[in-house]
Structures are given as structure tokens and as C-alpha cells.
Backbone bond lengths (Angstrom), bond angles and torsions (degrees), N, CA, C in turn:
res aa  C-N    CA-C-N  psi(-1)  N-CA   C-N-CA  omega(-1)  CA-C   N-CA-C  phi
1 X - - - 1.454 - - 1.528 109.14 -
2 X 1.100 115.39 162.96 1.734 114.69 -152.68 2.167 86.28 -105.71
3 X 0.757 107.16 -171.14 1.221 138.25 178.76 1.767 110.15 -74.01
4 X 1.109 122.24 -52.09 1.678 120.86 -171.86 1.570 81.19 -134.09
5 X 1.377 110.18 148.13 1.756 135.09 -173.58 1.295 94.20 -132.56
6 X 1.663 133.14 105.99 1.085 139.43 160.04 1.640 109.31 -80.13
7 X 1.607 120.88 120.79 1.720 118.08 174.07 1.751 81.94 -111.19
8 X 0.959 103.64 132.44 1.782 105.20 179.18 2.203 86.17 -137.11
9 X 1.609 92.58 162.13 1.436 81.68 172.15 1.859 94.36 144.67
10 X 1.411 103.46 -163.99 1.483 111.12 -172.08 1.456 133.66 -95.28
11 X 1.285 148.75 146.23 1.161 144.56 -162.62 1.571 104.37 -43.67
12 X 0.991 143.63 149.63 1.608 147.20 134.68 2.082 102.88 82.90
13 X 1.418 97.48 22.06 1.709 86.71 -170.79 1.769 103.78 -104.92
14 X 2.148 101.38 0.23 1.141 76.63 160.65 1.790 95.31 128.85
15 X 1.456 117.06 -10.32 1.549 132.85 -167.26 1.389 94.70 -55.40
16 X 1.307 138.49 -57.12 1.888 150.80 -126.02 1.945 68.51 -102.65
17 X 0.988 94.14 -51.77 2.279 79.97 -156.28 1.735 108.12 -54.39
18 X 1.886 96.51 -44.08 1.367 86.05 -165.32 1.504 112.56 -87.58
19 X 1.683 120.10 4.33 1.351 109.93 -174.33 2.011 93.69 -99.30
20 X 1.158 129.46 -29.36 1.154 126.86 178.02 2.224 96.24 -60.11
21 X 1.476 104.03 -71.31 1.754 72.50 -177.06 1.132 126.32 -73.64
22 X 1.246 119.02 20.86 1.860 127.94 158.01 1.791 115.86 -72.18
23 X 1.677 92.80 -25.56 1.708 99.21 -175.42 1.467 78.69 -99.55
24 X 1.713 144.55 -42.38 1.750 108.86 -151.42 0.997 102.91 -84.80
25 X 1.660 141.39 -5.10 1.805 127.28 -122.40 2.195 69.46 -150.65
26 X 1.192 125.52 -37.86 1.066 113.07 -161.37 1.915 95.95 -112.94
27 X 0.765 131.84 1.51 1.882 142.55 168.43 1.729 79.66 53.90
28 X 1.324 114.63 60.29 1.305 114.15 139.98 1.880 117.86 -105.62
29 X 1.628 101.35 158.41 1.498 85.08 161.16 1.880 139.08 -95.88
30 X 0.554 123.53 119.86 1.696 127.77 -177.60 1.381 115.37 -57.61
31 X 1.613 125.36 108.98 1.388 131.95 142.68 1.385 133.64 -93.24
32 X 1.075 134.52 137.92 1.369 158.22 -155.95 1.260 98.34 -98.48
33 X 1.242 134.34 99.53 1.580 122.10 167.88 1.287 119.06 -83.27
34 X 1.673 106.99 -23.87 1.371 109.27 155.94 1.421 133.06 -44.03
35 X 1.605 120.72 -58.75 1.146 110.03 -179.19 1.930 110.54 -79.18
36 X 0.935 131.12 -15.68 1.398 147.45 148.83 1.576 109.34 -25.22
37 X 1.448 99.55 -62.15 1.755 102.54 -174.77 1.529 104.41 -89.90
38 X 1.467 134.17 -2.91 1.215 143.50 156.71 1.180 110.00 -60.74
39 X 1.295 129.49 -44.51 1.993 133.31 -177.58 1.420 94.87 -79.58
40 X 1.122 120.99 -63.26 1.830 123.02 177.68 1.597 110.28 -34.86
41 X 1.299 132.48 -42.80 0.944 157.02 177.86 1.635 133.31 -55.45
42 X 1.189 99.53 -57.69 1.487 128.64 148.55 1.671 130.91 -84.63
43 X 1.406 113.02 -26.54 1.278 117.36 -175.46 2.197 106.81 -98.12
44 X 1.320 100.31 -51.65 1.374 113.75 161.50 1.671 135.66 -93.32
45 X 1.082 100.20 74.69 1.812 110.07 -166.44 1.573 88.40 -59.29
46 X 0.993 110.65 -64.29 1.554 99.10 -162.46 1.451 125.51 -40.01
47 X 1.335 131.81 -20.20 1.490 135.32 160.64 1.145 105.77 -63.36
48 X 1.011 138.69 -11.08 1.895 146.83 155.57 1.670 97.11 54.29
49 X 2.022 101.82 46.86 1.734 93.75 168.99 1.848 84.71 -105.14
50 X 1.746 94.48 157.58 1.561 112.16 -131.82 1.100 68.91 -147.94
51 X 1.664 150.73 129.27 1.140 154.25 140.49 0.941 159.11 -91.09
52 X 2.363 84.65 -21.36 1.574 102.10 150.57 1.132 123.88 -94.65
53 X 1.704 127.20 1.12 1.424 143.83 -165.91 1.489 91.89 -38.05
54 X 0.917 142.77 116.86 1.483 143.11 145.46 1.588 118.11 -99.67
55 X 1.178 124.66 18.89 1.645 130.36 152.40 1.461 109.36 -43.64
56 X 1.255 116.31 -67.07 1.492 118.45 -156.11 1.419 90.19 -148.40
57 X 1.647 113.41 84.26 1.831 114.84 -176.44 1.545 97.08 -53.60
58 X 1.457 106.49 -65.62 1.875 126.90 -162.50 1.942 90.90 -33.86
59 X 1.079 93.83 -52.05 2.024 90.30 -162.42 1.342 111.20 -73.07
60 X 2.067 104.38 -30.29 1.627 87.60 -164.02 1.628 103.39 -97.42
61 X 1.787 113.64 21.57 0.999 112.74 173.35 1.469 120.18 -90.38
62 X 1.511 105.19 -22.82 1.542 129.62 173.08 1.282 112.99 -55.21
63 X 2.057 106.33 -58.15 0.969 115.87 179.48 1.534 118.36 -62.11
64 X 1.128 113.04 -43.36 1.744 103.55 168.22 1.265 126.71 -51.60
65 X 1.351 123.72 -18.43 1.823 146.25 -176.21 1.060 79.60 -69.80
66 X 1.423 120.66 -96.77 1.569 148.16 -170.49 1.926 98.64 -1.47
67 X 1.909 112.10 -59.65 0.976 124.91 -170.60 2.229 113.45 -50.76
68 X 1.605 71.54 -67.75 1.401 100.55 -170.07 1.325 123.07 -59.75
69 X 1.701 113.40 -39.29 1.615 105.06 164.39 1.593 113.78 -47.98
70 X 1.462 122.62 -64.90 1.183 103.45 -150.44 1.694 94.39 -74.30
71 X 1.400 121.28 -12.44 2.032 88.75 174.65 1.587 95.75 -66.64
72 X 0.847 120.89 -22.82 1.808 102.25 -165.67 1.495 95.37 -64.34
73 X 1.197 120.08 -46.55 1.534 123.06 -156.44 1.475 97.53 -58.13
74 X 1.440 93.19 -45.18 1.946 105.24 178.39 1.331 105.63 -35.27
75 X 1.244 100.17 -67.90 2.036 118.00 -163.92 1.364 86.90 -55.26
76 X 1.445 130.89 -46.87 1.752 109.22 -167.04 1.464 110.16 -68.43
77 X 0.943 131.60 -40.65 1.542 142.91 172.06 1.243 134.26 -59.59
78 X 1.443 102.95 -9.33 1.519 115.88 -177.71 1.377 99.81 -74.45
79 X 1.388 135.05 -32.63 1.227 123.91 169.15 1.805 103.58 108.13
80 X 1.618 106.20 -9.19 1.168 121.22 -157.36 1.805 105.53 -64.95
81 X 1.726 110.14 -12.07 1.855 116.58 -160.21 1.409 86.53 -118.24
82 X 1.370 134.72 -17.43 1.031 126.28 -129.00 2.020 90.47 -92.83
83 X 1.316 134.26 -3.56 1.346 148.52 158.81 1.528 133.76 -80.82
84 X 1.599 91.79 -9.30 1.597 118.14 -164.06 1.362 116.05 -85.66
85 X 0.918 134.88 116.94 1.715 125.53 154.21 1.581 122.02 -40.67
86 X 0.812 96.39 -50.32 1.492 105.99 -177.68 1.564 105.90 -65.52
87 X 1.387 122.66 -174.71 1.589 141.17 -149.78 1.867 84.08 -150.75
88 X 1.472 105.26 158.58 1.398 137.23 -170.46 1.862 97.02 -116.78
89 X 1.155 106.28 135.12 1.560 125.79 170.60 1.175 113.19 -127.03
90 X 1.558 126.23 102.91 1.383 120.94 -163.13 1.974 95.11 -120.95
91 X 1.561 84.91 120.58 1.927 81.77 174.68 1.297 111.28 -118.19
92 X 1.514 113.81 119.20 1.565 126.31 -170.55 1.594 102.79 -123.63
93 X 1.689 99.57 123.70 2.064 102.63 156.10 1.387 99.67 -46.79
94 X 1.227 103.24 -92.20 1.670 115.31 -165.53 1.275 121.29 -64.73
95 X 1.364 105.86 107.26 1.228 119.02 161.51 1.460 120.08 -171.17
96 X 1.300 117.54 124.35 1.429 129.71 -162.93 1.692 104.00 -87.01
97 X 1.162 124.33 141.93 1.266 141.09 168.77 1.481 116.50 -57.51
98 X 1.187 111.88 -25.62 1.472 118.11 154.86 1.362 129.26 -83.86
99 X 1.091 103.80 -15.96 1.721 110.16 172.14 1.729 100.91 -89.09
100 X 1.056 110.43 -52.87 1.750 114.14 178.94 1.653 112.27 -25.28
101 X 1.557 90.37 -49.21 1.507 109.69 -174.44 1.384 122.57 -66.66
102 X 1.536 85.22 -39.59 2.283 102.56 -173.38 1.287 100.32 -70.42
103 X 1.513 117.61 -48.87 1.719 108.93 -150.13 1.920 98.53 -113.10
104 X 1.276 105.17 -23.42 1.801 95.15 -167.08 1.808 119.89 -129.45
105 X 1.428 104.27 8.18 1.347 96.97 177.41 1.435 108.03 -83.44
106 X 1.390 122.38 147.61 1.686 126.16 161.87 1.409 83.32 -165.78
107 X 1.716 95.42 178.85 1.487 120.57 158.32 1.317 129.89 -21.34
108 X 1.267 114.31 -41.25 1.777 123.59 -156.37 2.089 93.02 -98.65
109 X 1.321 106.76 -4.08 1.800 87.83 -146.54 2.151 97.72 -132.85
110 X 1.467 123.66 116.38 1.008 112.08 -164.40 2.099 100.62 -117.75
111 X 1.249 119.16 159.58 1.646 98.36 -171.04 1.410 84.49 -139.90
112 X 1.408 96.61 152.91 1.691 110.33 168.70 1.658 97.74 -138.58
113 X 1.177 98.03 134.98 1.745 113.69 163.68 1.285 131.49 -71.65
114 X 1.352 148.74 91.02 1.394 131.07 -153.81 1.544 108.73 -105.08
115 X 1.457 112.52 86.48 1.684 90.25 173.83 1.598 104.92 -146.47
116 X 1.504 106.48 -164.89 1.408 113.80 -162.35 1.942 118.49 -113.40
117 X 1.119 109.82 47.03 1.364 117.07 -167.77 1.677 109.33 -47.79
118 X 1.224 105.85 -161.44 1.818 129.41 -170.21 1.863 96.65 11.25
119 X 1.306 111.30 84.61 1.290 102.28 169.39 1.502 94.26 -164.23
120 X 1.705 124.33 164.58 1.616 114.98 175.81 1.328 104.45 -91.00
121 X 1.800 112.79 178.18 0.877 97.97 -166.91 1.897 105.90 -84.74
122 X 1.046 126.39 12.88 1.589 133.46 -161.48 1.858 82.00 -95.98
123 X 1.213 115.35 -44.00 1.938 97.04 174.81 0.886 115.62 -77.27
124 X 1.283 133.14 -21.36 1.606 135.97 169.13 1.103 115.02 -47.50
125 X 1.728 107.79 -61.78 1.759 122.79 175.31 1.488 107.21 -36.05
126 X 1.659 101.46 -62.17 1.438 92.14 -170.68 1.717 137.51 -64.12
127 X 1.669 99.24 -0.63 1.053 122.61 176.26 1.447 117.97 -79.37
128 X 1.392 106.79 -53.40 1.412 105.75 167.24 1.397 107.19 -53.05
129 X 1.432 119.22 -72.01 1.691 107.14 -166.35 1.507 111.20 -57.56
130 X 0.979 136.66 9.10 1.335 148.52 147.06 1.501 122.24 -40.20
131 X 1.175 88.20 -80.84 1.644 117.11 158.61 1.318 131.49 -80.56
132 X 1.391 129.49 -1.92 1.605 130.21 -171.04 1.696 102.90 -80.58
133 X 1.154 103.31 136.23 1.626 104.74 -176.10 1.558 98.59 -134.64
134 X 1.726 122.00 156.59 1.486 141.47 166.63 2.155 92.34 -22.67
135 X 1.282 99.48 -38.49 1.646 97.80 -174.53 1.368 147.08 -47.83
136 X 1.422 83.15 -45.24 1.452 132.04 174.66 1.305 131.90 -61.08
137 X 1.257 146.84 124.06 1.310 133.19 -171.79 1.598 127.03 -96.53
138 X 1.992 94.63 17.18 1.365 89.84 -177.01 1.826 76.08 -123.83
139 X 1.011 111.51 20.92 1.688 102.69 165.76 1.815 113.54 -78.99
140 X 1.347 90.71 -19.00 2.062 89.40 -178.07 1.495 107.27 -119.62
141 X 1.394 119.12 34.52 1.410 129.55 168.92 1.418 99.67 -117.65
142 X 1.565 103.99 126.54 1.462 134.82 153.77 2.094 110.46 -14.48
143 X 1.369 97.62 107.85 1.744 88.01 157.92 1.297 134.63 -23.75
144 X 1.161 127.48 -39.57 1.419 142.58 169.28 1.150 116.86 -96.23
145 X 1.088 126.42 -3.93 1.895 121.30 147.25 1.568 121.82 -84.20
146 X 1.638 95.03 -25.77 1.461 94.15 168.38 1.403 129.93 -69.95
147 X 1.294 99.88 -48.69 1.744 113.74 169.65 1.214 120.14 -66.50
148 X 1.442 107.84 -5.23 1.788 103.66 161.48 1.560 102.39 -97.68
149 X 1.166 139.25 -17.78 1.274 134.59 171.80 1.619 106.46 -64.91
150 X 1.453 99.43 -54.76 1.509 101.70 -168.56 1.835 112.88 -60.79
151 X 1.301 106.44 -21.65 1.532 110.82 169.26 1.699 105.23 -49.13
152 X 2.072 113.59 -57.17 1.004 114.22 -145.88 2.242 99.39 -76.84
153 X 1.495 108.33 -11.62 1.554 135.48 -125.18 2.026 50.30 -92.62
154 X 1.190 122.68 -72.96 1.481 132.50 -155.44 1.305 123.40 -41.15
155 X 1.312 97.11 -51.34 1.264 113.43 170.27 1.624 127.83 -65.30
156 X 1.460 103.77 -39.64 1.825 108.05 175.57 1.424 86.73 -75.33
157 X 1.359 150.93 -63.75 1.195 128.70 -173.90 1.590 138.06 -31.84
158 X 1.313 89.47 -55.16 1.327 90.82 169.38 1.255 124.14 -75.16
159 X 1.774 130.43 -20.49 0.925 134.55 173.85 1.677 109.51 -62.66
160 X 1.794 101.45 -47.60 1.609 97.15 -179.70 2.084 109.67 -50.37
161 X 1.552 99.68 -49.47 1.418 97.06 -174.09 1.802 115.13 -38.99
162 X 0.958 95.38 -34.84 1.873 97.94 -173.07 1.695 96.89 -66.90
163 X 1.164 111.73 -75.62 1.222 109.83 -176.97 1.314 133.99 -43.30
164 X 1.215 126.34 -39.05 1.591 125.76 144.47 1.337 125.38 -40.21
165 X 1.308 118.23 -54.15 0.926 108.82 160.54 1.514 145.64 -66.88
166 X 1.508 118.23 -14.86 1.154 146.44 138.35 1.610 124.33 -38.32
167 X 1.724 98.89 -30.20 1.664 87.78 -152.46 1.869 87.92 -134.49
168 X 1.731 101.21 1.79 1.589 96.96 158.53 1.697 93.34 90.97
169 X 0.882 113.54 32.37 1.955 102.59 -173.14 1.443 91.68 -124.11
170 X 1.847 93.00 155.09 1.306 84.23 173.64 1.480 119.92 -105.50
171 X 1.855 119.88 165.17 1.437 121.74 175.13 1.306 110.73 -134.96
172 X 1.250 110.58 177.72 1.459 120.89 -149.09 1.658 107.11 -135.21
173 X 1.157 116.04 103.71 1.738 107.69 -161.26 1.731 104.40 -95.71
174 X 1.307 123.98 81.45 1.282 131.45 177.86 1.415 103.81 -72.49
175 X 1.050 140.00 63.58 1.699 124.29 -155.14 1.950 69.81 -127.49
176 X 1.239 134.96 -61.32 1.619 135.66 -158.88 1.400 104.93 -105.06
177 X 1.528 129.97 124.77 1.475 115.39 162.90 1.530 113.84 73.21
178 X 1.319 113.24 24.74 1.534 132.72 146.80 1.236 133.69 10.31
179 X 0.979 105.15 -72.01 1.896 127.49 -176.33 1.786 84.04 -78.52
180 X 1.315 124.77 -69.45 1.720 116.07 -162.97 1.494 115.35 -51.17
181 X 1.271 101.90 -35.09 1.446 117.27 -176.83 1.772 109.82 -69.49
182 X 1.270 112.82 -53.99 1.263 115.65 143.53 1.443 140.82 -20.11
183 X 1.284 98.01 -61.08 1.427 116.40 -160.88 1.834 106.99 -76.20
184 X 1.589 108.57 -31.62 1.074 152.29 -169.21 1.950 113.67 -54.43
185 X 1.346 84.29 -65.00 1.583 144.03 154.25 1.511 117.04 -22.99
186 X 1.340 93.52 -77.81 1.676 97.53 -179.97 1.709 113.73 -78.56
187 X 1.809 102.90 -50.70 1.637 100.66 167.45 1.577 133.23 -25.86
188 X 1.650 92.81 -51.39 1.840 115.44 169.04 1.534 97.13 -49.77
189 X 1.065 144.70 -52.62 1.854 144.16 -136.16 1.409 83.21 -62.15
190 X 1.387 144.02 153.76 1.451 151.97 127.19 1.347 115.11 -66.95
């Protein structure tokens, strides 16, 4: 296993489970880029990343990539792991397979995509509420805010699937058999 473990990918397909037992099972540490771009968000308006923007999800999901690769690249460069025994587990929504490539691939840094492509968005739904827990931030959103997410959740999925495959990376289709696929998943890591 390389030095920094990028899980990038879609709401509820599974990013937070498999990068947390990547830090307990692999004595790496776990960052959240989610809540990361949540303080950026609220604390730095002027980077104008927008997280509930639902105008244009597809673009302002890009545009959040755009943001977030190069802080990651930042965080790898800071030099801050580079004394550590341990390995970095960084789990980010946003992030495009083309940005992975532009701002953060090298030697030290490996990414997997985790999401749930070729499916509608009505199995998606049921996927999330599957999985939605007190934790979760689509556990205290309205049924019908969810199923409009899971419309948009469908579409970046499948969009990520193309592009991986486009750009040679690998992904992880948790959409059937979840937990095995999972479980599957981390065992594989070296």
C-alpha cells in the first residue's frame, strides 16, 4: 500500500466505512475531506465552494474537484506524514478522475472510486435508506430531497464510471452485496 490512499466517489456507496477500516485494520490515519471542505466553506466564502448548490450538481461537483485536488496535493506536500510510520487515508465526494491525475497522482499516492453506477435513481434511494444512520447528513433530509439527490448521486456515478475508465483508474461498484464487496476490498489492500 502506498503512502496516501485516496477513496474518492459517491454519497452512501461506502467511502467513510472503507477508509475508517483502512485507518483501524491498516494503522493508517483517516481524513475527511468532507468535513475539511465543510470549514472552507463556511469559514472561507470567498472560494465560493457551495456544497449544497444544487443549480448545476454535475459542474458544481467538478468545481469542488477543481478546489479540493490541489489542497490534497497541498496536505501531501506539506511534508507533515512524510516522518510517520503510518500511511494517510483521505476520503473525498468530490473529486474528478481528471483532477486525481492533474494535481495528486505520483509514486507515494494510490485512488479508488467507490460508487454505485447502472442502477435508477428509485434503487439508489433505497440504498441510501439502507444505509442512512443518526450520522449521516442525508438521515435528517426530507424523502423527497433525498430522491432528488439520488437522481443527481446517479448520474455523477455513472459519469465517474466512464471516466475511470477513460483515465485507467480503478473503481469499486458497491451498488449489490455491499458489505462483501467491501469486505473484499480492504482484504485485497497490500
Amino acid at each position: 500500500m502506498k503512502k496516501y490512499i485516496i477513496i474518492a466517489g459517491v454519497p452512501r456507496a461506502g467511502k467513510s466505512t472503507i477508509s475508517k477500516r483502512i485507518a483501524k485494520e491498516k494503522g493508517y490515519q483517516h481524513i475527511s475531506m468532507d468535513s475539511i471542505l465543510a470549514g472552507i466553506e463556511k469559514v472561507f466564502p470567498e472560494t465560493e465552494v457551495n456544497t449544497d448548490n444544487s443549480d448545476d450538481v454535475m459542474n458544481n461537483f467538478k468545481f469542488i474537484s477543481s478546489k479540493a485536488a490541489p489542497f490534497i496535493r497541498a496536505m501531501m506536500d506539506s511534508g507533515e506524514y512524510d516522518e510517520c510510520d503510518y500511511g494517510v487515508v483521505i476520503d473525498v465526494h468530490q473529486l474528478t478522475p481528471g483532477d486525481y491525475l492533474k494535481y495528486i497522482t505520483d509514486d507515494k499516492s494510490e485512488v479508488y472510486f467507490i460508487i454505485t453506477p447502472d442502477i435508477t435513481p428509485k434503487e439508489r434511494f433505497q440504498i441510501l435508506k439502507q444505509y442512512d444512520t443518526p450520522d449521516d447528513y442525508t438521515y435528517f433530509h426530507s424523502d423527497e430531497d433525498n430522491m432528488n439527490d439520488c437522481i443527481d448521486i446517479v448520474e455523477i456515478s455513472n459519469w465517474l464510471k466512464t471516466q475511470c475508465i477513460e483515465c485507467n483508474l480503478p473503481f469499486v461498484d458497491t451498488t449489490y452485496n455491499r458489505e462483501n464487496v467491501i469486505d473484499e476490498f480492504v482484504d485485497r489492500l497490500e
